[in-house]
Each structure stands twice: as structure tokens, then as C-alpha cells.
C-alpha positions as CSV (number, residue, x, y, z in Angstrom):
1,X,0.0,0.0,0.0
2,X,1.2,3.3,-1.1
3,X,1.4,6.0,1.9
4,X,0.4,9.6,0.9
5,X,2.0,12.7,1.7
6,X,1.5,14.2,4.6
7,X,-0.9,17.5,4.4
8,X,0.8,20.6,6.0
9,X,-0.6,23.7,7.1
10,X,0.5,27.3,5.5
11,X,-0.4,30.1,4.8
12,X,-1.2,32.0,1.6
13,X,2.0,34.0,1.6
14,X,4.2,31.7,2.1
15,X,2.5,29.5,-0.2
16,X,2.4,31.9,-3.0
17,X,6.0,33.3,-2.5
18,X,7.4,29.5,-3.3
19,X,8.9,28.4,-6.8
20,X,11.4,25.5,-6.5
21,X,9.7,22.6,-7.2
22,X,11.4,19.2,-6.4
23,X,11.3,15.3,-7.8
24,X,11.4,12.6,-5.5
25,X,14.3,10.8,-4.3
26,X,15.0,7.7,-6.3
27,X,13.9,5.7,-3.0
28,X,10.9,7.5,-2.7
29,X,10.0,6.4,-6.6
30,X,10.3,3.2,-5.5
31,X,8.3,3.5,-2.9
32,X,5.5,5.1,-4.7
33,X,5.4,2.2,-7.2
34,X,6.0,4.8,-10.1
35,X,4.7,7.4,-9.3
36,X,7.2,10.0,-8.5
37,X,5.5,13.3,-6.3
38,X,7.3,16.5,-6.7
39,X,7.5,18.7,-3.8
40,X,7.1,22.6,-3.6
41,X,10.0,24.0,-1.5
42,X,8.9,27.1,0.8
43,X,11.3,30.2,1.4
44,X,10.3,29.3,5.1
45,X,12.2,25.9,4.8
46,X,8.7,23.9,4.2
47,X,9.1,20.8,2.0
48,X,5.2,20.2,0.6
49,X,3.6,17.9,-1.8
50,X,0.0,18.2,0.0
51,X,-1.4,20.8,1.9
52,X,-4.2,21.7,3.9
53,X,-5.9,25.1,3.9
54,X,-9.0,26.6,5.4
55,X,-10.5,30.3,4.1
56,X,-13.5,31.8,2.8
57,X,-14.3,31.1,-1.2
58,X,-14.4,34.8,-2.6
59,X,-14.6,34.0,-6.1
60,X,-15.8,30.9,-8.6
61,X,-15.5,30.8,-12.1
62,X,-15.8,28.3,-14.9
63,X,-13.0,28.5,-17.5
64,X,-13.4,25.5,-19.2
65,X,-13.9,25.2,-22.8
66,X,-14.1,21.4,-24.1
67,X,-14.3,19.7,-20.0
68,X,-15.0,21.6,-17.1
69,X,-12.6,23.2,-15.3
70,X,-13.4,25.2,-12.6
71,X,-11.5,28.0,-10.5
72,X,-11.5,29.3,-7.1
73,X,-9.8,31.7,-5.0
74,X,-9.6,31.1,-1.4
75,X,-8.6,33.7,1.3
76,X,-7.0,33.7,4.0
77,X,-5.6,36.7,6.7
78,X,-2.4,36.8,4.6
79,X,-3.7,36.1,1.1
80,X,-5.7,33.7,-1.5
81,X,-5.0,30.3,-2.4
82,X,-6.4,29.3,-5.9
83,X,-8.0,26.7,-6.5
84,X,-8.3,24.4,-9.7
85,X,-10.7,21.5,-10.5
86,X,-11.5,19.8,-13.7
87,X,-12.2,16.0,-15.3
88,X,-9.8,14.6,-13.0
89,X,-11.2,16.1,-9.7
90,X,-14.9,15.4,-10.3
91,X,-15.8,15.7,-6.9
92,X,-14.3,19.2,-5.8
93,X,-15.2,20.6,-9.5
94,X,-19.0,19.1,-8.3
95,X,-18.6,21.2,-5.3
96,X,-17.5,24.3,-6.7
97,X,-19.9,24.1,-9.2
98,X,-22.8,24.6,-6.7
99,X,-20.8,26.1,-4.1
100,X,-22.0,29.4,-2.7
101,X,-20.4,32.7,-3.2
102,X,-18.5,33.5,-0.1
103,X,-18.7,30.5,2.2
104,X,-16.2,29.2,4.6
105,X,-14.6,26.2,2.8
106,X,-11.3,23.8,3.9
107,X,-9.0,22.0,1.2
108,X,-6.9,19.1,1.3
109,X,-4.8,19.0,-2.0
110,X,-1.8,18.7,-4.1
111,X,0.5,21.9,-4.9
112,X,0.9,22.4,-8.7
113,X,3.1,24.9,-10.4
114,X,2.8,26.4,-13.7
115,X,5.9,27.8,-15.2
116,X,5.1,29.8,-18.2
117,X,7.4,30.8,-21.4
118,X,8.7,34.2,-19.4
119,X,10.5,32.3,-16.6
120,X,8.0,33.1,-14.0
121,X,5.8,30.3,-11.5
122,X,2.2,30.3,-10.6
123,X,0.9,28.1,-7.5
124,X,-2.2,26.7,-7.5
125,X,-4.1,23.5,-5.5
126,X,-5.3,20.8,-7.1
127,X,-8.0,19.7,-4.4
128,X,-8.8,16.2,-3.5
129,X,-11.2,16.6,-0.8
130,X,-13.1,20.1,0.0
131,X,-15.9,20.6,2.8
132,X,-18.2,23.8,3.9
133,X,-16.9,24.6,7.3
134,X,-17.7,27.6,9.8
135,X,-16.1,30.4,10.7
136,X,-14.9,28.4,14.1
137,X,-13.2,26.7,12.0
138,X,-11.6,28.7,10.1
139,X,-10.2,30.5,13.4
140,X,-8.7,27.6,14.7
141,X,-7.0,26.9,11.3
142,X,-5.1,30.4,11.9
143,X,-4.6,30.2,15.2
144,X,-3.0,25.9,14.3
145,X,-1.2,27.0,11.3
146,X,0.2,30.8,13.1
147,X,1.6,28.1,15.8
148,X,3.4,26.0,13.3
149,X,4.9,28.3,11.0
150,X,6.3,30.5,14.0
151,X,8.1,27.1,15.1
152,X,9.3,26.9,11.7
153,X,11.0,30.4,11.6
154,X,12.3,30.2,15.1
155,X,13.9,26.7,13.9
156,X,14.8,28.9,10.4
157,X,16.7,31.7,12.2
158,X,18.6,28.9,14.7
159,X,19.9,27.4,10.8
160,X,20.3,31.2,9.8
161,X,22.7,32.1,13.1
162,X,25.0,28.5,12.9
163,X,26.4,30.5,9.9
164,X,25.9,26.2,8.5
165,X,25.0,25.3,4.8
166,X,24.5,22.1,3.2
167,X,25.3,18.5,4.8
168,X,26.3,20.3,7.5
169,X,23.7,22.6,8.4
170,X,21.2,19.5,8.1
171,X,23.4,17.3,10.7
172,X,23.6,20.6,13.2
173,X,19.3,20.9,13.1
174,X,18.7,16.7,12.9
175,X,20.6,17.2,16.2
176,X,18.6,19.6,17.4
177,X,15.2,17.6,17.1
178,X,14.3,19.0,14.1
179,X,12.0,16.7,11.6
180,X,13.6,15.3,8.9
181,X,11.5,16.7,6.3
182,X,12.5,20.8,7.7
183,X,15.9,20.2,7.8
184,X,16.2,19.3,4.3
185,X,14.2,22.0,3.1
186,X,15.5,25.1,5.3
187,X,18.8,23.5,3.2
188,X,17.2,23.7,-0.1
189,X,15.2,26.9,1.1
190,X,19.2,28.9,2.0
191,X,20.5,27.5,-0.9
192,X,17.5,28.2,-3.2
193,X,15.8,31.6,-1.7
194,X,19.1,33.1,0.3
195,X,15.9,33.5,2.9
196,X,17.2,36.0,5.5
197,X,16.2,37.0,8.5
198,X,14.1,40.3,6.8
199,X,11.8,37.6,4.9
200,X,11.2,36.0,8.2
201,X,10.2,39.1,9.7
202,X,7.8,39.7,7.1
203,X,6.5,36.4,8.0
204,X,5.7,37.3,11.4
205,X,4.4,40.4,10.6
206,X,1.7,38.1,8.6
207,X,1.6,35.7,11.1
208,X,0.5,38.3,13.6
209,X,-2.1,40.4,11.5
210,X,-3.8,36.6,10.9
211,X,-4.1,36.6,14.9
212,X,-5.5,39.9,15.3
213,X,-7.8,39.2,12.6
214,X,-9.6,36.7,15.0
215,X,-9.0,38.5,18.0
216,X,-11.3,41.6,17.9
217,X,-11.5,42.4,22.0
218,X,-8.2,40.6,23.2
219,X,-4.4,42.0,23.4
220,X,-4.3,42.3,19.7
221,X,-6.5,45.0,19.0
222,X,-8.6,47.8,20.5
223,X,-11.5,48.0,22.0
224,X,-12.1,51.3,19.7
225,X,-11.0,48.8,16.8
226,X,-13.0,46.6,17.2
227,X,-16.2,48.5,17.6
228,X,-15.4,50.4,14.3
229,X,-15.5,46.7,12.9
230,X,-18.9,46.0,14.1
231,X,-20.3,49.1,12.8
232,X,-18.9,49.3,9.8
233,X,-20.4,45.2,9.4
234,X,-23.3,46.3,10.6
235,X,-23.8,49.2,8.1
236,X,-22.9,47.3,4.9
237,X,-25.3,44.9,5.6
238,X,-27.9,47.9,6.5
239,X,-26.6,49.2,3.0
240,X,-26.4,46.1,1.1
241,X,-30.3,45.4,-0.9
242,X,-28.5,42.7,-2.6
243,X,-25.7,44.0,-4.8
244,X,-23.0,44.7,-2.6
245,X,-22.2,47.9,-1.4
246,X,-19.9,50.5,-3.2
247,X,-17.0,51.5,-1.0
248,X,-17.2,55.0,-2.0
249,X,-20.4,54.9,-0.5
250,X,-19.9,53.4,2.5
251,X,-17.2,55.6,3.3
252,X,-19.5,58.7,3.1
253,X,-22.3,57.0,4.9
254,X,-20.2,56.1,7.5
255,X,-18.3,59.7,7.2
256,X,-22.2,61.4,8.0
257,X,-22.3,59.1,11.0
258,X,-19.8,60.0,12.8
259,X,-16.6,58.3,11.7
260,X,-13.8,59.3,10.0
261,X,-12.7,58.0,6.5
262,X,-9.2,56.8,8.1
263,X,-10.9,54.7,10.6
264,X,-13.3,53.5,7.9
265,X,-10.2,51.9,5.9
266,X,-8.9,50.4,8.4
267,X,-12.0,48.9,9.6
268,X,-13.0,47.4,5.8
269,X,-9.2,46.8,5.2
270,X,-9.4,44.3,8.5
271,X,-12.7,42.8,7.9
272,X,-11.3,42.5,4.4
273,X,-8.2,40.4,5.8
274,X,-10.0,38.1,8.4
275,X,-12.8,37.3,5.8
276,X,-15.8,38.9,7.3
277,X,-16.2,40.7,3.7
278,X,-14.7,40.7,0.6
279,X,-15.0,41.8,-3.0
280,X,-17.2,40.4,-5.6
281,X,-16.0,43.4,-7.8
282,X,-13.3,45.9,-7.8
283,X,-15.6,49.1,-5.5
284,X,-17.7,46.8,-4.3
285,X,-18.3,45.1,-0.8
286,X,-20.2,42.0,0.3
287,X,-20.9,40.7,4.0
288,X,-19.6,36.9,4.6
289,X,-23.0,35.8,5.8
């Protein structure tokens, strides 16, 4: 029996800021009876064939011509995932097919690249299994994968200060308890990305915006912040008669009420992030119901 790849949790950024893609080792071939998987190496040192995500569906199209082949984009506090499912993924192209538009939604698939004629790379998920979920969820997905990935930098910036590269960096962290799996790809990751310690940062940075997204009334935000939040939920879905509302509008609305246009932005610009709204169209903002 053929094991599959573990599923590891990430988030969009680090996901979409990856393009060395890997074959398997010639014993892992064997294993696989033939079926070589190829692994998406992280800047973050993540080593990924499957992954699993969890975000709110913000967008579905059809761009099949000859065979279905649907597209989604999934977002999450740091970024969208997308989504692709065709003839060989009958059930999630089923899903998104009569999936509605935004709804909470987790994914367990494969990571696919697409390198075009100009050198660049695209990611993209390939799903094999895709459920409606809640926004509970969904939170505990950040809070899981925020836990992880800060393990994974902290483990990053121990490789970064050793001064270590190659066979030798990856004997120094198997040492150290770290999983086979991270230690080869923080290698690949130095020797691929020359990740520093400013791309870790940045990491963070995301890492902690995702936890203040979900954390209205605790240490991460204001109690000012979060109130603007509510108000400014609570007036688009006032606004909203069933076309979304127009930010332009809301901002003047909310402007004539009291608030000022800053802490509008901020307020739409958070919701935005932790998938309470989003937009269907560029000016245009709809409530996650």
C-alpha cells in the first residue's frame, strides 16, 4: 500500500512566494510504485507535496472550454490560495460548481506549479477533498497554522545564526530535534531563496495580522478597533439590498455618522483580511453571511 504525503498547514504567503519545485528521491520512486511526487520548496524551509488550507471562497468561475474546469480563489488573513478542479477532480469541480459565493470552505490537496514561457511560476491547489466549514473553523485553522509556522522560523533563524549550509547545516538541526522533512528543506530553502532574517520578519508580521484578525477584543487590537469593525459590518449589511455595497459609499455614509474616513479603511481593510467581507467586484463590498 502506497502511503500519501503528509498535508501541511501554511499560509497563503508563504505558499504563493514559493517556486522550487522538487522530484522525489530515487527511493521514494520506489516506494511510490512509479509514481514520482514532486515537492514545492517554501522560502520558510517547508518541503510540501499536499497541503491543507482553510478560508473563505471569494470568487468561482468556470474556464473550461471542451471539459469543465473550474477556478477558485480562497482567502485567507495573509492572502488567496487558488483553486483548480477539472475532469480529474470530479468531486471538488462538483462542489465548486454549486458552491456558494463566499462561504467558509477547507481543502486538502496537491500543490501544482505552472511555469510559463517568461520564466515566472504560478501556484495553485489541485483539491482532492473540499468541505463547507464555519467560521470556528476557520479560526482555529489560523490560530494551528500561526503556531506552526512560527516554530518553523524560530527553527529557520537557529539554521540562519549557525552560519551552517549544506550536509552540515542538516546534521547541526537533525541534532537539534528537528524533523527530517525541515531540515532538508531550510537546506534547499538557504541554498534556493538566500531566505534571511528580513523575509522571516515579514512572515511574522503576517503571522500576527492573521491573529489579530480573530482577535477583535483581546491583546491584539482595541476595544475602539473593534467597535469600528462592528459598525462598519453592521452598516454594509444595512446598505447592502443585494448587490453589494460600493465603497465609496460606504465611506460617506459612514463619514455622515460620525466616523472618519481613516478609521473606515482600516476597519473594511481588516474585515477584508480576516474574511468577514470581501470583494465580488473591484468598489464593491459583500458581507460573509
Amino acid at each position: 500500500m502506497v502511503e500519501r504525503e503528509i498535508s501541511y498547514r501554511l499560509f497563503a504567503k508563504e505558499f504563493n512566494d514559493s517556486t522550487f519545485n522538487i522530484h522525489a528521491k530515487l527511493e521514494q520512486l520506489n516506494q511510490s510504485e512509479g509514481r514520482a511526487p514532486n515537492f514545492l520548496v517554501t522560502p520558510a524551509g517547508l518541503r510540501i507535496n499536499r497541503l491543507f488550507v482553510v478560508g473563505v471562497v471569494t470568487e468561482i468561475d468556470n474556464i473550461g472550454t471542451d471539459n469543465d474546469l473550474w477556478r477558485a480563489r480562497v482567502v485567507d488573513p495573509t492572502g488567496a490560495f487558488i483553486i483548480y478542479a477539472g475532469q480529474y477532480q470530479p468531486e471538488a469541480a462538483v462542489f465548486l460548481s454549486t458552491l456558494e459565493v463566499p462561504s467558509y470552505v477547507s481543502v486538502v490537496g496537491k500543490a501544482r506549479t505552472y511555469e510559463p514561457e517568461d520564466g515566472s511560476v504560478f501556484v495553485s491547489i489541485r483539491p482532492e477533498e473540499m468541505n463547507v466549514v464555519d467560521a470556528s473553523i476557520r479560526d482555529r485553522w489560523i490560530v494551528d497554522t500561526a503556531e506552526l509556522t512560527l516554530d518553523r522560523i524560530n527553527i529557520f533563524s537557529d539554521a540562519l545564526s549557525s552560519g551552517l549550509k549544506g550536509s552540515e547545516l542538516h546534521e547541526y538541526l537533525t541534532m537539534k530535534g528537528a524533523p527530517e522533512n525541515q531540515a532538508e528543506g531550510i537546506v534547499l530553502a538557504l541554498d534556493y531563496y538566500q531566505t534571511d532574517e528580513g523575509y522571516l520578519k515579514d512572515l511574522k508580521t503576517a503571522l500576527r495580522d492573521g491573529l489579530r484578525s480573530i482577535d477583535l477584543t483581546g491583546s491584539g487590537g482595541s476595544a475602539v478597533e473593534a467597535d469600528n469593525e462592528e459598525f462598519i459590518l453592521g452598516l454594509m449589511k444595512e446598505m447592502d439590498v443585494g448587490k453589494g455595497v460600493d465603497y465609496g459609499e460606504l465611506i460617506g455614509t459612514a463619514r455622515s455618522r460620525g466616523m472618519s474616513e481613516n478609521a473606515v479603511e482600516t476597519a473594511v481593510r481588516s474585515l477584508l483580511s480576516n474574511g468577514q467581507c470581501y470583494e465580488p467586484r473591484i468598489g464593491i463590498l459583500k458581507v460573509v453571511s
